[in-house]
C-alpha positions in Angstrom: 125.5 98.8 51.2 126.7 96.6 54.1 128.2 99.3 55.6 125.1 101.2 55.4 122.9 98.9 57.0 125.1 98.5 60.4 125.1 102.0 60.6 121.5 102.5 60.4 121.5 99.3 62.3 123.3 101.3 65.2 121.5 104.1 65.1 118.0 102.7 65.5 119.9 100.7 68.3 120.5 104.2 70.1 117.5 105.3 69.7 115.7 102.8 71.0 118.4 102.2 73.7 117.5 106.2 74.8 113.6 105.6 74.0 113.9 102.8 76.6 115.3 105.1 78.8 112.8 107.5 79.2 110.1 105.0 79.4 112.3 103.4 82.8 112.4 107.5 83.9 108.7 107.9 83.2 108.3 104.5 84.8 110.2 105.7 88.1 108.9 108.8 88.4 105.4 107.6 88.4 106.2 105.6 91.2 107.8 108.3 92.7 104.4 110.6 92.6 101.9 107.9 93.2 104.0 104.9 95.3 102.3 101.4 95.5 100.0 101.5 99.3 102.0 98.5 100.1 105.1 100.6 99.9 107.1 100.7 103.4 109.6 103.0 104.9 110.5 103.6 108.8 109.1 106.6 110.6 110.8 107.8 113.7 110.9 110.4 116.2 114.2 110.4 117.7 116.1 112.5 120.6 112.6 112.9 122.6 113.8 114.4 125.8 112.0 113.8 129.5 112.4 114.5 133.0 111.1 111.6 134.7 111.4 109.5 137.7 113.0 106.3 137.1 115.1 104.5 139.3 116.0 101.6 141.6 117.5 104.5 144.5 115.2 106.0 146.1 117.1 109.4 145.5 116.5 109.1 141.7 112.6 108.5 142.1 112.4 111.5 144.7 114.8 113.7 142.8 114.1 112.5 139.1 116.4 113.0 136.1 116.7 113.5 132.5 115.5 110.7 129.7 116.1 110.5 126.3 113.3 108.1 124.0 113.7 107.1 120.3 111.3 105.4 118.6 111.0 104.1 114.7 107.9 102.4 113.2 107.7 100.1 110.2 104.9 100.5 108.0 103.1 101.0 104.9 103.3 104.8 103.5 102.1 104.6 100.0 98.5 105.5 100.8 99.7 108.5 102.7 102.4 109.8 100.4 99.5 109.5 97.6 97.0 111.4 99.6 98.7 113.7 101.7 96.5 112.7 104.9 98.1 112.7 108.5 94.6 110.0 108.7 96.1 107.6 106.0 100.0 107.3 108.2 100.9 107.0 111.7 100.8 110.3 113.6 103.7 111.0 115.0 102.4 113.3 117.4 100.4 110.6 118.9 104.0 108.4 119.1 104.9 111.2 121.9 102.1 111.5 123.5 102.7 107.6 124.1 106.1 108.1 125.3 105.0 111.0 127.7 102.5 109.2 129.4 104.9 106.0 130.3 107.2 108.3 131.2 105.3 110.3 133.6 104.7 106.8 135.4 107.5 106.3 137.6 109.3 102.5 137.3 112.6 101.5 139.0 113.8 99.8 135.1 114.1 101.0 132.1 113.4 98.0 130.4 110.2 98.4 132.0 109.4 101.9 130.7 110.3 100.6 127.0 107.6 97.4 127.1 105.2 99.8 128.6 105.9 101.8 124.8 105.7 99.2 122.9 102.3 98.3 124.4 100.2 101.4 123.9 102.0 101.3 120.5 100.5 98.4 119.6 96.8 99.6 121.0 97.3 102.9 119.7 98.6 101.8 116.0 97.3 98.3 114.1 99.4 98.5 111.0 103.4 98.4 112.6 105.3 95.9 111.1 107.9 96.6 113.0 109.1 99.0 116.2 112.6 99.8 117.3 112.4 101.4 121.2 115.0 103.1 122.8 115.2 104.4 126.4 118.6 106.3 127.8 119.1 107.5 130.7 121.6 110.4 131.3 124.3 110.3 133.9 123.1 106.9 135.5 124.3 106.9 139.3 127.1 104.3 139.3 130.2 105.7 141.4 131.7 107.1 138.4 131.3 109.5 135.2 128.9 107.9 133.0 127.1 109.7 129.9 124.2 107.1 129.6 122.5 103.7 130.0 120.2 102.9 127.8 118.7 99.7 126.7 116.9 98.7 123.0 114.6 96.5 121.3 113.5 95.8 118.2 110.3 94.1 117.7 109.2 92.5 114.1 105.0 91.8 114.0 105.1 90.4 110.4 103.8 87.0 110.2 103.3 83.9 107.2 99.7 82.8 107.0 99.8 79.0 107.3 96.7 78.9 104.7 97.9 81.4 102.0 101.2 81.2 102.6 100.9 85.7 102.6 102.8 87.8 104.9 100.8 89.9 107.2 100.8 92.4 110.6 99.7 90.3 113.7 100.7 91.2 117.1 99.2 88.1 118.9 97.8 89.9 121.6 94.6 91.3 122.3 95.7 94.8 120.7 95.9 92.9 117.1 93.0 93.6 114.4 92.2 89.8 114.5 90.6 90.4 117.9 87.5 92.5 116.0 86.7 89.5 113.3 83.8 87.8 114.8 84.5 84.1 114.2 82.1 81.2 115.9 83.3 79.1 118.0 83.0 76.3 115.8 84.7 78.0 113.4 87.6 78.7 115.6 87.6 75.4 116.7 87.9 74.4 113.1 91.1 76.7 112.5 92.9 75.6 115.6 92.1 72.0 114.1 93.6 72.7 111.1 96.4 75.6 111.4 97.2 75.2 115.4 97.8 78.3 117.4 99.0 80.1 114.3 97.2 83.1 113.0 95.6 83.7 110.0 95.7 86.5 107.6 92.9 89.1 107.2 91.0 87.7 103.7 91.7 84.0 105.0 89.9 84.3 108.4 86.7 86.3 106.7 86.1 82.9 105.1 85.8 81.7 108.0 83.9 84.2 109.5 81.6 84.0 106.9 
């Protein structure tokens, strides 16, 4: 009889062991086909080729040369993978557009070119937590055989509320969303009071914007 009962004992073991299973599949796959909106994931379009004028000689900004721009973005692609909307993600059609027109706008740095990115990123996009920028620049003039020089930079926009203690997008500029929340000056006054120069997140600051 003993014997008996471990056996059944093991076998309703397995079969709850395999039940469990494909609940944790079911599970997965579920948020596989409908991710959470906060979900993130890095979108980037990389190898974007230019001809451009950049360059401290003034042989290079006559002549011009060839550029090569990559770009990732950080954000929040539940929404869109749900939906299936180009409105509800960051188009990256509009990412090279951005690049094109600082790169049409001849600078003697490169460093210069990749700040001028990340800028009209930030006015063209309010949800990035975080950009990576990359600017090469093929067969640099140096008195030698050179491939590239390139220079990179990774920005992170995610910051803590000091009221809620919740992380949030802020770019601390006047391209950030918090710009748009009318608060009175009173109010403001009251914040800066309270929390400083740091920002607030979006549901904390509508309480003060009543």
């Amino acid at each position: 009889m003993g014997g008996k009962t471990r056996v059944l004992y093991a076998v309703d073991r397995k079969r709850l062991g395999e039940r469990r299973r494909r609940l944790s599949f079911a599970n997965r796959l579920t948020i596989l086909n409908h991710p959470p909106a906060h979900h993130m994931a890095w979108i980037a379009l990389e190898n974007m080729q230019f001809y451009a004028h950049h360059g401290v000689y003034e042989a290079e900004q006559a002549i011009g040369g060839a550029f090569v721009v990559d770009v990732h973005i950080k954000t929040k692609v539940g929404k869109a993978a749900g939906s299936d909307a180009v409105e509800d993600t960051l188009n990256y059609e509009t990412v090279y557009q951005v690049c094109r027109q600082q790169m049409d706008k001849p600078r003697k740095l490169i460093e210069t070119v990749l700040y001028g990115i990340v800028a009209d990123l930030k006015h063209a996009f309010g949800n990035m937590e975080a950009v990576r920028v990359r600017v090469k620049k093929c067969h640099p003039p140096v008195g030698g055989k050179v491939d590239s020089a390139w220079v990179e930079e990774e920005f992170d926009f995610t910051s803590e509320c000091p009221r809620c203690k919740s992380k949030f997008v802020c770019y601390s500029d006047d391209d950030c969303w918090c710009r748009n929340v009318m608060v009175l000056p009173a109010s403001r006054e009251t914040i800066q009071r309270q929390y400083g120069k740091k920002c607030l997140c979006e549901n904390c600051l509508k309480i003060y914007a009543g």
